[in-house]
N, C-alpha and C positions, 0 to 999 in steps of 0.2 A: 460746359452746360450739358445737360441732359436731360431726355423724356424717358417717365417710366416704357417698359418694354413688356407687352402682352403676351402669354403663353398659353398650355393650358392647364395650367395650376396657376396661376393666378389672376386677377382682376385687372383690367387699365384701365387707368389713372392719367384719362388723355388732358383733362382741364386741369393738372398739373403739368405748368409749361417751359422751368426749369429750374436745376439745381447748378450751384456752386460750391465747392468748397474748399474751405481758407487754407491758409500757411498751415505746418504744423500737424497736418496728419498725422494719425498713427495709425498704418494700415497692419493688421493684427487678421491672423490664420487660425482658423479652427476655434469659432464660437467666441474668441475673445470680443472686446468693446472696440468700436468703431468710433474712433473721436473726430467731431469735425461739426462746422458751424453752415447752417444750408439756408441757402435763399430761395425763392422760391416766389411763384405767384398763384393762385387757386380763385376761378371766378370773379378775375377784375383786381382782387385784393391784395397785396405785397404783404410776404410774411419771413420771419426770419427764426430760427429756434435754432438750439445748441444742443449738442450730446452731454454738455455738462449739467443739464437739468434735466433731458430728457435722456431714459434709457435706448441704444437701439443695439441691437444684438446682430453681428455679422457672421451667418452660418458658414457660407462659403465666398473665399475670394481670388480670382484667376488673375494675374496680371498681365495685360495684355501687349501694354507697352507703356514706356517712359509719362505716359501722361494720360491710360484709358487702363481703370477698372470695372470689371464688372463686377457685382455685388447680385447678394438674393439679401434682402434685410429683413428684418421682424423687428416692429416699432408699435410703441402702446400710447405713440405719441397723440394730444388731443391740444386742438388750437380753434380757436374759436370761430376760424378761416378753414377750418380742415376737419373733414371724416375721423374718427375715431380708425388707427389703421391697426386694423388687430390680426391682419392675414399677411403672408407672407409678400413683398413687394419685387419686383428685379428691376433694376437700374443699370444702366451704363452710363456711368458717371466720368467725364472728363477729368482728373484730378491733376491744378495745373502746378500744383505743390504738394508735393508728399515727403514726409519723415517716415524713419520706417521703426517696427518694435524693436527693442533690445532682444526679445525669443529668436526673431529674423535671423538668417546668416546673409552672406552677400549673394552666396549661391542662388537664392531664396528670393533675391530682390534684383537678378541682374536683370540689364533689358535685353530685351528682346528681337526688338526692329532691326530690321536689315539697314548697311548704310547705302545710301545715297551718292551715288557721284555725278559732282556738277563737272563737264569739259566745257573747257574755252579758254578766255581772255582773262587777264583780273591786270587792273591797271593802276594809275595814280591820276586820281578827281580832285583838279583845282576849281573849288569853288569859292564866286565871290563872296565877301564877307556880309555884303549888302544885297537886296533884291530888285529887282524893276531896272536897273542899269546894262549897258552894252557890257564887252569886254575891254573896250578900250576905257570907258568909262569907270570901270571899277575901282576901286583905291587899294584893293588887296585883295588877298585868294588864302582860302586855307586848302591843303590836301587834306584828301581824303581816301582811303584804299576805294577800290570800287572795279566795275565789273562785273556782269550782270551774271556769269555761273558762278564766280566768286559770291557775289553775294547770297546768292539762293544755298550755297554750303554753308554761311558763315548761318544764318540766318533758319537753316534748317540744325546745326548745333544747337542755337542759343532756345528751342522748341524744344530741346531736350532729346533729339533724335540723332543717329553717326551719320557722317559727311566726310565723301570726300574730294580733293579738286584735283583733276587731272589737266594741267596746262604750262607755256612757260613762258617763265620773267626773264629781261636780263639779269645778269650776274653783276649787278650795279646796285649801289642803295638804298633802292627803292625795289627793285625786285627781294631783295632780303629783308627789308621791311615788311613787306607784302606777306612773304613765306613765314614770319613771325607774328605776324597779326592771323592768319591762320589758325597759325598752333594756341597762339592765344585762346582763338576761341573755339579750341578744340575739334579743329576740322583736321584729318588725315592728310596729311602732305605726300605721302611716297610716290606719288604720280605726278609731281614738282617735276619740271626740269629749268634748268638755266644757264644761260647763254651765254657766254663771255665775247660774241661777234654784234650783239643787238642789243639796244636799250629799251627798258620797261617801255611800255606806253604808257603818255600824257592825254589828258582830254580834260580841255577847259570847258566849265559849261554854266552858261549863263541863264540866271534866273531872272524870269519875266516879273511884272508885277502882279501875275496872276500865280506866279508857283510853279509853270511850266519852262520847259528846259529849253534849251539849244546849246549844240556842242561842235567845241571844234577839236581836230583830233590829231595827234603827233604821232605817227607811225613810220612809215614808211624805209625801210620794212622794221616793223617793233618783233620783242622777240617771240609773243603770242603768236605771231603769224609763220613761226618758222618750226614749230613743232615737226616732229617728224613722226611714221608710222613705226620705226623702228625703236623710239622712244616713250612711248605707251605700256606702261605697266597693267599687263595683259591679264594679272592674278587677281588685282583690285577690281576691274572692269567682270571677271568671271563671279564675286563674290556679290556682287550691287543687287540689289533686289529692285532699285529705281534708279534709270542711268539719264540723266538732265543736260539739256545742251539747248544753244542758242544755233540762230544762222551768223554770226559775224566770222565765225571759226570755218566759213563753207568757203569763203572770197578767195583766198590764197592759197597757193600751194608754196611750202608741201603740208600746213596745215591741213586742208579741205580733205586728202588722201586718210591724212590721222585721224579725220575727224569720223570719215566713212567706213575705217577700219574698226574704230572704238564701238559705233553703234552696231556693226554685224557682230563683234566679239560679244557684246553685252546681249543680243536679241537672241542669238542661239544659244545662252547661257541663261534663257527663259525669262531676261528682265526686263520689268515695265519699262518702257521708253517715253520720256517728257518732253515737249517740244514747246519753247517762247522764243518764235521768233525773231522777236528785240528789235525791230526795225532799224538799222542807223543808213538810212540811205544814201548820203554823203560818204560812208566806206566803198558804196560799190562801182563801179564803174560805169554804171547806168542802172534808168531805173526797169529796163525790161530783164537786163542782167539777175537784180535782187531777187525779182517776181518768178523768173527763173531756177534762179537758184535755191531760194526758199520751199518753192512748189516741187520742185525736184526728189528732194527727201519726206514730203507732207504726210504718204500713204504707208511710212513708216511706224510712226507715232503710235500711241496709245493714248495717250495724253496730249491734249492739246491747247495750250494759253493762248490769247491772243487778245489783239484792244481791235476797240473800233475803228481809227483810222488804219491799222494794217487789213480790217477786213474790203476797208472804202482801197485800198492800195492793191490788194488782190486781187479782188475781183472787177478791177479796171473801172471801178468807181460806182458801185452797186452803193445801195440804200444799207448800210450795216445792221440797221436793226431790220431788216426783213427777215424773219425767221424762214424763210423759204430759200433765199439765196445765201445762209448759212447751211443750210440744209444740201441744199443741192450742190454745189460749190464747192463747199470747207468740209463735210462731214465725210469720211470714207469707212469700205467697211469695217475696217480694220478697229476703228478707232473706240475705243473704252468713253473717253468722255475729252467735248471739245469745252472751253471754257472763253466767254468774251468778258473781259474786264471794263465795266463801264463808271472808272473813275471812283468817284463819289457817291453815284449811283448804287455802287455795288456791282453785279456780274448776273447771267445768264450762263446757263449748263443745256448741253444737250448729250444725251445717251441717245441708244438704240430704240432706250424704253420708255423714255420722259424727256422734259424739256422745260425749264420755269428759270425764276430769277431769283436773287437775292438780294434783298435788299444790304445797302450799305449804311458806312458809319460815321456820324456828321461831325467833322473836327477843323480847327483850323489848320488850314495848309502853311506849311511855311517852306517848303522845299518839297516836290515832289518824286525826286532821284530815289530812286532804290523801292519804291511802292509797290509796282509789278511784279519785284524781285521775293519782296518781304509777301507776299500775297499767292507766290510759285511757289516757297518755302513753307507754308502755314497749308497748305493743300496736297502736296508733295510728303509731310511730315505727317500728316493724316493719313493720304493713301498707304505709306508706308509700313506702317502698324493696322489696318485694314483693307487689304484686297480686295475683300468683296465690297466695298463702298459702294461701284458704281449700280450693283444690282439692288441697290434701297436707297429709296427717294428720301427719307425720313435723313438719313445719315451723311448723305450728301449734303444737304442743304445745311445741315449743324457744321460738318466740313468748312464749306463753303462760306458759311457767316463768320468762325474762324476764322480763316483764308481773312475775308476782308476786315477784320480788327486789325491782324496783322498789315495789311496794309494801311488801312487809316492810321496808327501807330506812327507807322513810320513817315508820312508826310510833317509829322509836327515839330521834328530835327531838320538839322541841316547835313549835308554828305548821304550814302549810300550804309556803306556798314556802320558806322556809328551810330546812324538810326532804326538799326536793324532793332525791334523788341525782343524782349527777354520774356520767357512765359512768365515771368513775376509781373511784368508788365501790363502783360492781357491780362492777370489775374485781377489786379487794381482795378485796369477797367471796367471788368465786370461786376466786381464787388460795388463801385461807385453807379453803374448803370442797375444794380440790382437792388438797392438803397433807397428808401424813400428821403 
């Protein structure tokens, strides 16, 4: 999606409130044709027109990352919903499928974005086959990879952006499974380790009749928890432009140590830092322990996810939508931008410099697993190819509403990365929500 972009050469075009565009790009340098089919709404009205009836001529085009061009256009397009545009236009246009010209080289079209490394856990999610039952109750379970930094890599890939996981499996079937569904979906591995003393971790997790979770959990000690600070590939951690971690990797040592070493290597190597909590309270030892341990590293962050009941858990059981006791409480100076995930709802942003919400995206649920994950991934994958994000409200919020498609997406599967969306994915849904 995008809104025209005001300058001062040319006009905005604020009552144009977005574009899309289709498969099949062909993004073309230097004065060639721009093909490509845009939706659009103007004054109430939904409208839709094509470069193959209409001319539009693309002076100049910067690619910015795997899925954001900016464009200047000149169109003589005329719709009977639309001004006659006979001046020059600028756009930043999300493009969530592009082909590229035959003129192009690869050079020409590589991307850009720095990658991403998600540290932590990534496990094996048995899920029931059915919904609303116990565990004892179930008649069957399928696995699933899962694992909530695991999935924010797998899931920041499939966005079109590099990822990579720095954590370890055992040296058992399922942690080599795990390391090949990675690669699958093209996430960097070389910060893999694996253990031939400890086995993968299990976590059965049972879905309510509502879509919501509960988990039981096989660890003890699993080999996620045994990572070491000696074992940290220290070169990928200097290269990250965005370094993503959970709290479950804080509970044990000698994890907790790698985990503390990975976020100083990655901060003095100038890189944004993302923090989702991930509550699993049953890992810890208590619950003053989590609150502790979680709050412990808070004033690190740049980035900050969170849901509503970890804010009701933080703050010893505050009102979570009081924007005052987000404020005073959760927000520190450090911090770039806090984000609360309200479901279905959609999410709340607070900066330095603003503060509002976003509305969400109305789907059926049919498993909830991997939502906050696929929602850290789509905003993660954003910031990444835009740093300056948080200083414009305008582009945040386009971020943001991103963010939650991606999450609405993924409640309508069952499992965590399986239901991770593909940008072809958002793309549909856009195109079907932009469709009269």
């Amino acid at each position: 999606m995008a809104h025209p972009t005001s300058s001062s050469e040319v006009r905005n075009h604020d009552d144009v409130v977005f574009l899309v565009i289709t498969a099949d790009v062909s993004i073309c340098m230097g004065g060639s044709m721009l093909q490509f089919i845009v939706f659009g709404m103007k004054q109430g009205f939904k409208f839709r027109f094509s470069s193959q009836f209409h001319r539009v001529t693309c002076h100049d085009a910067v690619t910015e990352s795997p899925m954001t061009l900016t464009l200047r256009l000149k169109s003589t397009v005329t719709d009977r919903f639309l001004k006659p545009w006979g001046e020059e236009i600028s756009y930043v246009i999300y493009c969530l499928r592009a082909g590229q010209s035959n003129d192009l080289t690869k050079e020409d079209c590589k991307e850009t974005s720095s990658v991403v490394v998600c540290f932590g856990e990534m496990l094996i999610d048995f899920v029931p086959m059915v919904g609303g039952v116990s565990l004892a109750e179930a008649p069957a379970f399928k696995k699933a990879p899962g694992g909530a930094p695991a999935n924010v890599a797998v899931g920041i890939s499939r966005l079109g952006s590099s990822s990579a996981f720095i954590g370890k499996v055992g040296a058992d079937e399922f942690g080599y499974m795990l390391a090949d569904i990675l690669k699958q979906n093209n996430v960097e591995t070389s910060g893999m380790r694996f253990d031939s003393n400890a086995r993968t971790a299990l976590a059965f997790v049972t879905l309510r009749a509502d879509g919501e979770r509960e988990f039981l959990f096989f660890r003890n000690p699993s080999a996620d928890m045994l990572l070491q600070e000696s074992e940290l590939d220290k070169d990928l951690l200097k290269k990250a432009r965005i370094f993503h971690y959970g709290s479950i990797s804080l509970i044990d040592e000698p994890c907790k140590s790698a985990h503390l070493a990975a976020m100083s290597i990655a901060k003095n190597s100038g890189c944004i830092l993302s923090y989702d909590p991930n509550l699993r309270l049953a890992l810890w030892p208590s619950a003053d322990a989590a609150r502790k341990g979680i709050m412990d590293i808070w004033d690190q962050a740049d980035v900050i996810k969170i849901s509503e009941d970890e804010i009701t858990f933080l703050t010893g059981g505050d009102d979570p939508y009081d924007d005052n006791v987000v404020l005073k409480k959760l927000f520190h100076p450090n911090l770039k931008l806090l984000i609360v995930t309200e479901g279905s709802q959609g999410c709340r942003y607070y900066t330095k410099a603003f503060k509002g919400r976003v509305s969400g995206v109305k789907v059926k649920p049919v498993d909830t697993t991997g939502a906050g994950d696929a929602f850290v991934s789509g905003i993660l994958h954003c910031i990444a190819s835009d740093q300056t994000i948080f200083q414009d409200e305008k582009r945040l919020r386009k971020a943001l509403y991103f963010a939650n498609v991606c999450g609405a997406l993924t409640v309508t599967q069952r499992g965590a990365i399986p239901a991770l969306p593909t940008k072809e994915a958002i793309l549909q849904f856009l195109l079907e929500a932009a469709v009269i």
